[in-house]
C-alpha positions as CSV (number, residue, x, y, z in Angstrom):
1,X,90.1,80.5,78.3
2,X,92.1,77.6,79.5
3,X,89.6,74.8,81.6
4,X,90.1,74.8,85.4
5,X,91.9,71.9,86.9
6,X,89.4,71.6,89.8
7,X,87.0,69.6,88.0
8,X,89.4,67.0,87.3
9,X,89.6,65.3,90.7
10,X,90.2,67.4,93.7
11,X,86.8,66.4,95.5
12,X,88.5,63.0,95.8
13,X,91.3,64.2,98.0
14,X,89.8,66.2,100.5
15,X,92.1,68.8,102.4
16,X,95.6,68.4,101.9
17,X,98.6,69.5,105.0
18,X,101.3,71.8,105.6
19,X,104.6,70.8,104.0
20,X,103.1,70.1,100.7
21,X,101.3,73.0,100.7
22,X,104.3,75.1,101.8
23,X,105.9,73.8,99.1
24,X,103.8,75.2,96.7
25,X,102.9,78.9,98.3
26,X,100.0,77.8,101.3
27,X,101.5,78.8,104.9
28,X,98.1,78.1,106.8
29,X,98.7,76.5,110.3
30,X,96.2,73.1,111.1
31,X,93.3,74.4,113.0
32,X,93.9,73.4,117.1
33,X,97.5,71.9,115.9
34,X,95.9,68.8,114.3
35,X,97.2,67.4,111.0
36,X,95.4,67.1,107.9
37,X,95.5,63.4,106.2
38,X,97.8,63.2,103.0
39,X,94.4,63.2,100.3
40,X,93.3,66.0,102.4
41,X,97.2,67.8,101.6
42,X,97.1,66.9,98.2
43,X,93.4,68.3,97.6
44,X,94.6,71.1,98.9
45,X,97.8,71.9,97.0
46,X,95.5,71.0,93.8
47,X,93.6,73.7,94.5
48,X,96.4,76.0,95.6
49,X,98.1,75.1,91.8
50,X,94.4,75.5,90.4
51,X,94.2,79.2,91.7
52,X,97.3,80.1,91.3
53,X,97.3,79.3,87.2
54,X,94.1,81.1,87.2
55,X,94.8,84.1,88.8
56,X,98.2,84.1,86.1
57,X,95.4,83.9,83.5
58,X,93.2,86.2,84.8
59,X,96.1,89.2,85.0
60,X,97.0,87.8,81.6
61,X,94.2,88.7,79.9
62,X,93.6,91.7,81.8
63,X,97.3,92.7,80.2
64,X,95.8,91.6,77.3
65,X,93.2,94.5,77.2
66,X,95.3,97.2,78.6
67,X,94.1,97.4,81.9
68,X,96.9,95.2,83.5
69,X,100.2,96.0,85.3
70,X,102.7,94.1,83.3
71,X,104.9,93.2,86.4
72,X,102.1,92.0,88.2
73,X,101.5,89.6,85.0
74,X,104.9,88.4,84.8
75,X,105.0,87.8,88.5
76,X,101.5,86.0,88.6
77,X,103.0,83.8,86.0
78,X,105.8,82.4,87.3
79,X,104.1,82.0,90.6
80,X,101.8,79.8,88.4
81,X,105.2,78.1,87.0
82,X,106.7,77.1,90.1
83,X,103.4,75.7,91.3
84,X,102.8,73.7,88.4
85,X,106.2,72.2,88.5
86,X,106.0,71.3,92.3
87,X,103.3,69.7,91.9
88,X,104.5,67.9,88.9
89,X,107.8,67.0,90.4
90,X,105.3,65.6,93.4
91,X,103.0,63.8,91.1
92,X,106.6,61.9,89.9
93,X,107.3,60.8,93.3
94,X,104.4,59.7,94.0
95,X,103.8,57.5,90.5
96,X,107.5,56.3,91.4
97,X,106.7,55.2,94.7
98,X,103.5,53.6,93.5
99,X,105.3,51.7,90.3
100,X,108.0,50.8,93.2
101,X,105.7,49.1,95.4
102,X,103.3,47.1,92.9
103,X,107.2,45.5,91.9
104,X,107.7,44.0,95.0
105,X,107.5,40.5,95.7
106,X,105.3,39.1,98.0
């Protein structure tokens, strides 16, 4: 079985808001119409990404044994692959955006 990605570091961002987790499948409104920080909506999208790869792995070995629907398998997967390149694409930026500002001069 493929390791969780939980374990790797999502305790350090605590809670993560709306538009990334839009992005990547989580419509949930702010409690009270407050806003989350942004290590609280990247914690979150983390673990959004997290359950979404293994819920595809869970159907996939359920398929595996005969006792899967195989459209519910292929649609858990590229749920799982859409997630995974969000959250890649946003883990670009944000590298980017880090490597961009440690160039400037002071």
């Amino acid at each position: 079985m493929i390791p969780l990605i939980a374990p790797i570091g999502t305790k350090l961002l605590d809670g993560v808001g709306e538009r990334l987790g839009n992005l990547l499948g989580n419509t949930a409104e702010p409690a009270g119409g407050v806003g989350q920080s942004f290590a609280g909506m990247l914690g979150n999208a983390v673990s959004r990404v997290a359950d979404n790869l293994g819920q595809a792995e869970q159907l996939s070995m359920q398929a595996l044994q005969g006792k899967g629907d195989m459209r519910a398998v292929v649609d858990a997967v590229m749920t799982a692959e859409q997630s995974l390149q969000a959250a890649v694409a946003i883990r670009d930026k944000i590298v980017s955006a880090y490597l961009e500002v440690t160039r400037m001069q002071i």
